[in-house]
SENUZA-878689 format. One line per 10 residues: for each residue z, y, x of C-alpha. Coordinates in nm, 3 decimals, decimal comma, always signed. Example, Ala and Ser with C-alpha at 12.3 -4.5 7.8 and 13.67 -1.06 7.14 Angstrom:
+0,780 -0,450 +1,230 ~ +0,714 -0,106 +1,367 .
//
This chain:
+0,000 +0,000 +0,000 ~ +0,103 +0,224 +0,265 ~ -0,261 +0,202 +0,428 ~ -0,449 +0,268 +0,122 ~ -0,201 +0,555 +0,078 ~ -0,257 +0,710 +0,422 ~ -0,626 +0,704 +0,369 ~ -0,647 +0,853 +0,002 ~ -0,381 +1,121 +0,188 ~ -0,600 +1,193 +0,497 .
-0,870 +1,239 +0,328 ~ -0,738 +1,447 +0,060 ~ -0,589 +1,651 +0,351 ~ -0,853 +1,699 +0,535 ~ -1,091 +1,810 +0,217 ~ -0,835 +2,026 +0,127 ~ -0,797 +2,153 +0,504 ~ -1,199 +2,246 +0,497 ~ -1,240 +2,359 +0,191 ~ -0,970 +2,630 +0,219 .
-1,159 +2,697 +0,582 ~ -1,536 +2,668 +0,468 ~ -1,523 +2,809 +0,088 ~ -1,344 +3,182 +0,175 ~ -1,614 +3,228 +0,450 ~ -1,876 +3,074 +0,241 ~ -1,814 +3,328 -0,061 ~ -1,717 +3,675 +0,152 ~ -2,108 +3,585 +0,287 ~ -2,215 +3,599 -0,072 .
-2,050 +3,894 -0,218 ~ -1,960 +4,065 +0,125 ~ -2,113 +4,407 -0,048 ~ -1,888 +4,320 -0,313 ~ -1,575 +4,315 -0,102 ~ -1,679 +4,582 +0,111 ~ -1,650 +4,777 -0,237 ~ -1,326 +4,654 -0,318 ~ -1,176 +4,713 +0,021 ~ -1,303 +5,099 +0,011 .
-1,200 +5,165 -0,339 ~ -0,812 +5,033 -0,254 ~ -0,809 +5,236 +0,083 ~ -0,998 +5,564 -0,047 ~ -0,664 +5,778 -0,099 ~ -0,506 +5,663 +0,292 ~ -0,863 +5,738 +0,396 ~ -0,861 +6,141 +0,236 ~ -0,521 +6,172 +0,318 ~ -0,541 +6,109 +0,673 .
-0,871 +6,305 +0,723 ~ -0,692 +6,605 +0,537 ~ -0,441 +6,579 +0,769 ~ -0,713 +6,612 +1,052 ~ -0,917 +6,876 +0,890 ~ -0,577 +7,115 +0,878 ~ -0,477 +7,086 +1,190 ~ -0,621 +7,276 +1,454 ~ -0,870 +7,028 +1,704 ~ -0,620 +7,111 +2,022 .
-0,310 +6,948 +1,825 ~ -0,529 +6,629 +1,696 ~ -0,388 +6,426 +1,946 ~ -0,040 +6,498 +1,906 ~ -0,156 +6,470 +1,523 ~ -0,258 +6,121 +1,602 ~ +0,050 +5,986 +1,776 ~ +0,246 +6,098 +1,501 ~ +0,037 +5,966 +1,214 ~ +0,048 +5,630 +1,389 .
+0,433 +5,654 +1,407 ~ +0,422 +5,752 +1,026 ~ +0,174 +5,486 +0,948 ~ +0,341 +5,183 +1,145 ~ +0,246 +4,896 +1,192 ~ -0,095 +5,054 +1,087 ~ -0,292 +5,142 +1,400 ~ -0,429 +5,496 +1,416 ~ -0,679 +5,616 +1,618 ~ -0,886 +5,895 +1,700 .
-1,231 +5,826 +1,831 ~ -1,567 +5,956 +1,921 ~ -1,880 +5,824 +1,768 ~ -2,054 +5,737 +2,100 ~ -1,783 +5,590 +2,250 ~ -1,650 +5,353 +1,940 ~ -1,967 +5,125 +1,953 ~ -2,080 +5,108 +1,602 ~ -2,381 +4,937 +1,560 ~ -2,664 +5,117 +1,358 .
-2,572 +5,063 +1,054 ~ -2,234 +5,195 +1,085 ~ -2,354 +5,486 +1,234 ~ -2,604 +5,532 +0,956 ~ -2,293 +5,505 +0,726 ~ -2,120 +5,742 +0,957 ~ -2,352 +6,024 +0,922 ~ -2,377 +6,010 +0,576 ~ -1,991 +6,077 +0,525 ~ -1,892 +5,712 +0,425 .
-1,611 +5,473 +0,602 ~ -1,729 +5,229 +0,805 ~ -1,505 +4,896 +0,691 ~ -1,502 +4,545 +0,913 ~ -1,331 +4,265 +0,695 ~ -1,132 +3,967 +0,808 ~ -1,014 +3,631 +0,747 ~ -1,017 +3,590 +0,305 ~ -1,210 +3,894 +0,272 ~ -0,898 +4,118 +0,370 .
-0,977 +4,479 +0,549 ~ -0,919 +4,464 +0,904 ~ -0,997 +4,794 +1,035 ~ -1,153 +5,078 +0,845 ~ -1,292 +5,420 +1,017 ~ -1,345 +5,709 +0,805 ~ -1,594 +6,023 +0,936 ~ -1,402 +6,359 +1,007 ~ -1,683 +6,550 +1,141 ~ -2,018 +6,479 +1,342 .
-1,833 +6,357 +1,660 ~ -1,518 +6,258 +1,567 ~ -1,370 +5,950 +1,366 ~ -1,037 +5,816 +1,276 ~ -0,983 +5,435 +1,316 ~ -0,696 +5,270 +1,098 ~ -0,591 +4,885 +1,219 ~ -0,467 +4,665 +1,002 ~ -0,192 +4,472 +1,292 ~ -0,204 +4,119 +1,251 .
+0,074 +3,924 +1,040 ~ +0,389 +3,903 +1,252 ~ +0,523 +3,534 +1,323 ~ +0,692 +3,448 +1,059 ~ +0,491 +3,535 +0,810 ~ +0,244 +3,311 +0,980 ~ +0,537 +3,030 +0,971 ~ +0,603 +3,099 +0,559 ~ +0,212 +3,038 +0,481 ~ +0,191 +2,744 +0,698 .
+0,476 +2,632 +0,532 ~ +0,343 +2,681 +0,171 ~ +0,083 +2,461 +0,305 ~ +0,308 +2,186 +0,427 ~ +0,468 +2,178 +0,035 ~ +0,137 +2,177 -0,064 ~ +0,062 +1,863 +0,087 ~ +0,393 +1,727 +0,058 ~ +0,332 +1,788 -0,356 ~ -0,032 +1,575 -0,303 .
+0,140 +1,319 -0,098 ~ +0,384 +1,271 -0,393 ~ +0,167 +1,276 -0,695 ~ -0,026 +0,972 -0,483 ~ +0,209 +0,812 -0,442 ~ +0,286 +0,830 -0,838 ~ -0,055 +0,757 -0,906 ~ -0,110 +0,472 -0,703 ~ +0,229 +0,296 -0,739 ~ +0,128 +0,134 -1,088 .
-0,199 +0,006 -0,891 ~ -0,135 -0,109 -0,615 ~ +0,160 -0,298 -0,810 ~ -0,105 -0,451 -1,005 ~ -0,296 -0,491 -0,720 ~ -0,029 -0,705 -0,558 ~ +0,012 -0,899 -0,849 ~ -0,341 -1,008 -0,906 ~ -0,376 -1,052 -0,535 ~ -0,098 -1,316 -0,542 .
-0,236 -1,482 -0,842 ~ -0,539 -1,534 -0,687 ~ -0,363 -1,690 -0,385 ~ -0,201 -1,923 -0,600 ~ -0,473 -2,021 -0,730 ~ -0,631 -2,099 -0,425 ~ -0,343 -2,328 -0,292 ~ -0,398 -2,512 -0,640 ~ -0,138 -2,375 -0,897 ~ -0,397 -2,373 -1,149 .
-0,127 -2,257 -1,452 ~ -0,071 -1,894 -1,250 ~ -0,174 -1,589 -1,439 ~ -0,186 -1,249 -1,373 ~ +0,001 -1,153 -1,697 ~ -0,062 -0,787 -1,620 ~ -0,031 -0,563 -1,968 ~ -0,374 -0,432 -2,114 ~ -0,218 -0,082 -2,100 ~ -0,290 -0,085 -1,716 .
-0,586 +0,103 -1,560 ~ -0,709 -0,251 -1,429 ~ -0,624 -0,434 -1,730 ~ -0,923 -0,540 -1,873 ~ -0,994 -0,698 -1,487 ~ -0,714 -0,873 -1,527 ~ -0,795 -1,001 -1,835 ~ -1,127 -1,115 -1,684 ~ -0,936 -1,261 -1,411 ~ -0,714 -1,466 -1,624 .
-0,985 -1,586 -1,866 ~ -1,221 -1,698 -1,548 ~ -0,845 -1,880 -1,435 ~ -0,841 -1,993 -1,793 ~ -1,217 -2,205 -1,738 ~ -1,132 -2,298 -1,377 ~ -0,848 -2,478 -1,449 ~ -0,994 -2,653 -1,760 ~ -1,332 -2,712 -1,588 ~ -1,131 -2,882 -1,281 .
-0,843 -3,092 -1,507 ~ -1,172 -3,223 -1,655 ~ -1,349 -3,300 -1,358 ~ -0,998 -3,471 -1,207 ~ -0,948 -3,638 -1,558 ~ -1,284 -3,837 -1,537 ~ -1,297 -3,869 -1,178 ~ -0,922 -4,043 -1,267 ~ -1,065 -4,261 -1,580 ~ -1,398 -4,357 -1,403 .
-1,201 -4,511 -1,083 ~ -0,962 -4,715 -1,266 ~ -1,183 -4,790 -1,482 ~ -1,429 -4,964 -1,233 ~ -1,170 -5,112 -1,046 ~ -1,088 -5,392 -1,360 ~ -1,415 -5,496 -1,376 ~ -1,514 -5,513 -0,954 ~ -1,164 -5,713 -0,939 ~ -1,320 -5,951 -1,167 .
-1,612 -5,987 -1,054 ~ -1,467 -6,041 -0,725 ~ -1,240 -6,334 -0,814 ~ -1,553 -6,452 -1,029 ~ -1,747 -6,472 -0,683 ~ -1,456 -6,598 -0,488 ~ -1,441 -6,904 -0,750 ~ -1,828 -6,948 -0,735 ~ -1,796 -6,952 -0,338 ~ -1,513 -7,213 -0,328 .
-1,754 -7,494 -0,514 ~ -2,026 -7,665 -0,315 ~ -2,307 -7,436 -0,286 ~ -2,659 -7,487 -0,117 ~ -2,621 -7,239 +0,193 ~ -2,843 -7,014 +0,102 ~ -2,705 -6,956 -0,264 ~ -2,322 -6,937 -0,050 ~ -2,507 -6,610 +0,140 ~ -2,659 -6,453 -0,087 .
-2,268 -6,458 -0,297 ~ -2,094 -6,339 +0,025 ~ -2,368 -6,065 -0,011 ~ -2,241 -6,001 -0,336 ~ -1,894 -6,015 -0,242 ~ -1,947 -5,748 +0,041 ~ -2,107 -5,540 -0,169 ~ -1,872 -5,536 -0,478 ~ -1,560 -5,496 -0,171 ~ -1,774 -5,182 -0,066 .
-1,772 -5,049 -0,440 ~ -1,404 -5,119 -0,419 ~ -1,329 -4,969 -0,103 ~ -1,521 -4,625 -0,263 ~ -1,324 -4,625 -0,597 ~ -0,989 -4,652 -0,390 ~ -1,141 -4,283 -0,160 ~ -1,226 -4,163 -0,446 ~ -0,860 -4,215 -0,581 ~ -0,714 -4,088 -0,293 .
-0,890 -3,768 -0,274 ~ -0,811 -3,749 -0,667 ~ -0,443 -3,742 -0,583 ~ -0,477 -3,507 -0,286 ~ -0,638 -3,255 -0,535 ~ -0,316 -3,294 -0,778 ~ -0,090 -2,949 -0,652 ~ +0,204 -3,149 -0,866 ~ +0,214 -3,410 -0,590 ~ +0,434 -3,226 -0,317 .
+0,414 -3,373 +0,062 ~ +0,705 -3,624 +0,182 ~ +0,823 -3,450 +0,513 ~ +1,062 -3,644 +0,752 ~ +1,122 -3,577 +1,088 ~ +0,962 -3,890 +1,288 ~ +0,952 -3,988 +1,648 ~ +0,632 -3,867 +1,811 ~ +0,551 -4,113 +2,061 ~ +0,625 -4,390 +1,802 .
+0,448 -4,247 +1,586 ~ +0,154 -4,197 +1,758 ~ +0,186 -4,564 +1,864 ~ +0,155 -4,723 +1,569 ~ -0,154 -4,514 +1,430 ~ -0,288 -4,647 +1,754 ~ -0,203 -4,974 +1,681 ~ -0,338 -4,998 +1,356 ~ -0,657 -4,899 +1,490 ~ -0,668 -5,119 +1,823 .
-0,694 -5,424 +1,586 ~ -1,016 -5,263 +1,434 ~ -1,231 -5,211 +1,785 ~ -1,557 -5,342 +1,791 ~ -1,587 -5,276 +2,127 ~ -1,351 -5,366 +2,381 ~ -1,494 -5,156 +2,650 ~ -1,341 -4,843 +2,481 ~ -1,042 -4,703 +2,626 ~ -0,835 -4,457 +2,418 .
-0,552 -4,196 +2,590 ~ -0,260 -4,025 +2,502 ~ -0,191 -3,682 +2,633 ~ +0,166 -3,578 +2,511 ~ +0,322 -3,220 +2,573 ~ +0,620 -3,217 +2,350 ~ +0,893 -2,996 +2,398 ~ +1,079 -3,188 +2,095 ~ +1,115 -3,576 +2,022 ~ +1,086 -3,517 +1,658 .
+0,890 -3,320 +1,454 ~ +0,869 -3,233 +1,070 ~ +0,559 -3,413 +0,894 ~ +0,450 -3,628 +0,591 ~ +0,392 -3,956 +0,780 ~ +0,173 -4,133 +0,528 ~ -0,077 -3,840 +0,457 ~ -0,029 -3,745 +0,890 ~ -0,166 -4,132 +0,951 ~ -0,400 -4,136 +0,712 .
-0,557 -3,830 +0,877 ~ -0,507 -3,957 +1,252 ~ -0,695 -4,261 +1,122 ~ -0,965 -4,156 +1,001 ~ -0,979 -3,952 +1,250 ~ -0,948 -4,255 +1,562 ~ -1,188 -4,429 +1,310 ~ -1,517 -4,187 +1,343 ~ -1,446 -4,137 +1,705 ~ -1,459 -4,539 +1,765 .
-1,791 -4,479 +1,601 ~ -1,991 -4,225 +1,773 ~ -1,802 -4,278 +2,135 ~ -1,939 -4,400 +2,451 ~ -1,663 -4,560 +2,599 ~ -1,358 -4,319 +2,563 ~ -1,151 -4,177 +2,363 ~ -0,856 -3,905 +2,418 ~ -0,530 -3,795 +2,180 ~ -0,323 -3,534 +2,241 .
+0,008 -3,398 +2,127 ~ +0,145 -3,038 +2,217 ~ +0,378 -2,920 +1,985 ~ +0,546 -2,540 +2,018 ~ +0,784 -2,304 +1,825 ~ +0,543 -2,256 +1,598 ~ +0,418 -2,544 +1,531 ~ +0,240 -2,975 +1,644 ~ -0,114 -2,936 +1,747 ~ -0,265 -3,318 +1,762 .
-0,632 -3,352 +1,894 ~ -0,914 -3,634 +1,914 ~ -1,200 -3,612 +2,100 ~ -1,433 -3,862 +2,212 ~ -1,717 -3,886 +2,454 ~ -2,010 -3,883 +2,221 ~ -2,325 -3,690 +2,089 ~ -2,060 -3,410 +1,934 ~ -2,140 -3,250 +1,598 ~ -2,380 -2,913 +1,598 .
-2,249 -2,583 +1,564 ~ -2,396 -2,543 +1,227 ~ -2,254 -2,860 +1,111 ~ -1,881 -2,865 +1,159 ~ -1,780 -2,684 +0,830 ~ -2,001 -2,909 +0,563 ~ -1,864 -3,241 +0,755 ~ -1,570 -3,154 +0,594 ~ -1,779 -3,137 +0,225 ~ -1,725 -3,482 +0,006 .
-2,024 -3,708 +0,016 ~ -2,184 -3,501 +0,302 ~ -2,281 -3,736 +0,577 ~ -2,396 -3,579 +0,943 ~ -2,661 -3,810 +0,954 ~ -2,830 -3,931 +0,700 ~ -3,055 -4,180 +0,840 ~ -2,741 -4,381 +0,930 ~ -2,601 -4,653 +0,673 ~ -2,288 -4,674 +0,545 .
-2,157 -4,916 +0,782 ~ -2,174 -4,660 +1,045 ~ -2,179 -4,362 +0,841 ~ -1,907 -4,466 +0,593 ~ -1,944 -4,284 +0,248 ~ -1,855 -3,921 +0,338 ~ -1,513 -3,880 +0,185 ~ -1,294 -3,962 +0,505 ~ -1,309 -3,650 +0,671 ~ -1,302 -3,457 +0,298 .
-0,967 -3,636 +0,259 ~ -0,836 -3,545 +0,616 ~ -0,887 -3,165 +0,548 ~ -0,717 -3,207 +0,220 ~ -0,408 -3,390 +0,342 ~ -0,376 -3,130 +0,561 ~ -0,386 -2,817 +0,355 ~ -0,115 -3,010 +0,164 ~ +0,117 -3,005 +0,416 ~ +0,011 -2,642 +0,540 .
-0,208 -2,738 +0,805 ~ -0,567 -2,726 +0,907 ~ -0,835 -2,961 +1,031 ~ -1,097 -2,811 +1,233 ~ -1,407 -2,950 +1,417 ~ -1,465 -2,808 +1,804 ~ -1,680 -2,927 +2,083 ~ -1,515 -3,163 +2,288 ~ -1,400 -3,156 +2,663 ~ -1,532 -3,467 +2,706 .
-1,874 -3,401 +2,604 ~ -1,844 -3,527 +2,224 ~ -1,646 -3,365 +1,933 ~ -1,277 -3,277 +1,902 ~ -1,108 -3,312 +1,583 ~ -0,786 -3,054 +1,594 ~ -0,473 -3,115 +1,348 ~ -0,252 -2,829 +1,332 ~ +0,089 -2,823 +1,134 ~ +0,317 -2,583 +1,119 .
+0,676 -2,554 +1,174 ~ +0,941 -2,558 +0,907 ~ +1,205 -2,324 +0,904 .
//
């Protein structure tokens, strides 16, 4: 608030600050006849007076005359001048010669020196002194309560926005971490309530449009699991009787595929559940190292190739740390799982955990994953190469399901180029205080 405030002042200020410079000048230069007028008209009976005074006295005493008129007259500057030597410029003198005062205006279109004829060579030249000090310091002052007076009625004015502001701003980030039931409830008397009431109706749809989607996503996988179980213990009968053994492979066929169909339904469930805000992480403090051992473990037994060597790099400056250990493995998994894929022959994990928070990294030593690519990897169903089949490829909800186990806990998944030529994978999860 305090930012938008300090803008909307500054620039108010500084309009205000050039306008009061640029608008006097800009109007004396329009009606400068005008307020040459007005200037002569105010000052015509100190101009005859002081002339009189002149005229009376006898040309040997005018300069004792004009010492004491400028005593009489103080602050007022009087002096007596000839025409040659005051350096009027030819229109002055023109003025000059034809009996009229010769007037030179200042700052708002005030008078700042005025000199009035008394004969062909001489003039008398009244100064208008300049304002002392602290009248100076009482209009710059009036200008600092002016501002002070726009500063306040800002902040009056924006107050009620930018608390509405706020309030739509957080609903939005609620939203976005999945509380699908927050609403803005700002009043329609506000000045942004009929965005608000946009805002809330658009929640209104998202939420409905997404309990749908979740809803059938829900019914379809359970659904399909009842009838692949059957037909899987319906294949496992027909492939314990004596079969010719080309009917037996063409049912273990079968049987892969329905297990594949299975395997889907149960990633589709998962990522189901990870989209459900109601289901809060689990967060223990485990053991790192044993931790870390037995996601290792459960992936050892599932090398194809034993030529691969996997390491573990562990900077901890704590034994324990703060995490959901099913959805944490799950990731790590995966994870170990796609880099036992695309790697050459190794394969490196690392731990450093801070004040902040555990940073956990896989790379591997493979092709890596382009520049352009390492956002919509993270996309459900979107596969980095398409030519590949799903036995290498998988069906492109692993890494969809990392991210989102993740963000449930607070953290992030991120892809990065890898040290080791290939692609890192980088967990990070905060701290809890």
């Amino acid at each position: 608030m305090f930012r938008v405030l300090l803008r909307l002042y500054l620039i108010t200020i500084v309009t205000y600050s050039a306008a009061i410079f640029l608008i006097p000048k800009l109007v004396i230069q329009l009606f400068e006849h005008r307020y040459m007028d007005y200037n002569v008209e105010q000052s015509r009976g100190m101009q005859k007076l002081i002339v009189k005074q002149y005229l009376r006295a006898p040309v040997e005493r005018w300069s004792q005359l004009t010492e004491q008129l400028s005593a009489d007259f103080a602050p007022l500057k009087v002096q007596l001048l000839l025409r040659q030597d005051a350096s009027y410029t030819p229109a002055e003198e023109q003025l000059l010669a034809h009996g009229k005062p010769v007037i030179r205006l200042g700052e708002w279109g005030w008078m700042e020196d005025i000199s009035s004829p008394i004969n062909e060579q001489f003039v008398v030249k009244l100064t208008i002194p300049p304002d002392p000090l602290d009248m100076n310091l009482l209009y710059w002052s009036m200008n600092v309560l002016i501002g002070a007076a726009l500063l306040a009625c800002l902040l009056v004015w924006l107050r009620p926005h930018w608390r509405d502001l706020e309030r739509l701003k957080s609903t939005a980030a609620q939203l976005g971490r999945g509380n699908l039931a927050e609403r803005t409830r700002i009043p329609a008397s506000s000045n942004i309530g009929s965005l608000a009431a946009v805002f809330d109706t658009m929640a209104d749809d998202v939420e409905q449009l997404l309990n749908q989607q979740r809803d059938l996503l829900n019914a379809v996988s359970h659904e399909l699991r009842t009838p692949l179980t059957r037909l899987d213990f319906g294949l496992a009968l027909a492939l314990s009787d004596d079969l010719p053994q080309a009917s037996r492979e063409r049912l273990q066929g079968l049987v892969a595929h329905i297990r594949e169909l299975d395997e889907l339904v149960l990633e589709l469930l998962s990522y189901s559940r990870l989209q459900n805000p109601a289901q809060s992480p689990e967060r223990v403090d485990v053991v790192l190292d044993e931790f870390i051992d037995s996601v290792l473990g459960s992936v050892d037994d599932e090398l194809e190739n034993p030529e691969i060597v996997i390491d573990v790099a562990l900077d901890c400056a704590v034994e324990r740390f703060n995490l959901d250990p099913r959805l944490t493995a799950r990731v790590l998994q995966n994870l170990l799982r796609n880099a036992t894929r695309y790697c050459d022959k190794r394969i490196q994990v690392g731990v450093r955990v801070g004040p902040d928070g555990c940073e956990i990294w896989v790379d591997d030593d493979g092709i890596g994953i382009p520049l352009d690519q390492r956002e919509r990897i993270f996309e459900p169903f979107y596969r980095l190469d398409r030519s590949r089949d799903r036995a290498t490829g998988g069906f492109g909800l692993g890494l969809a399901i990392s991210r989102r186990a993740m963000e449930a806990q607070g953290g992030t998944l991120v892809a990065q180029a890898s040290p080791l030529g290939g692609a890192r994978f980088c967990v990070w999860l905060p701290s809890i205080a």
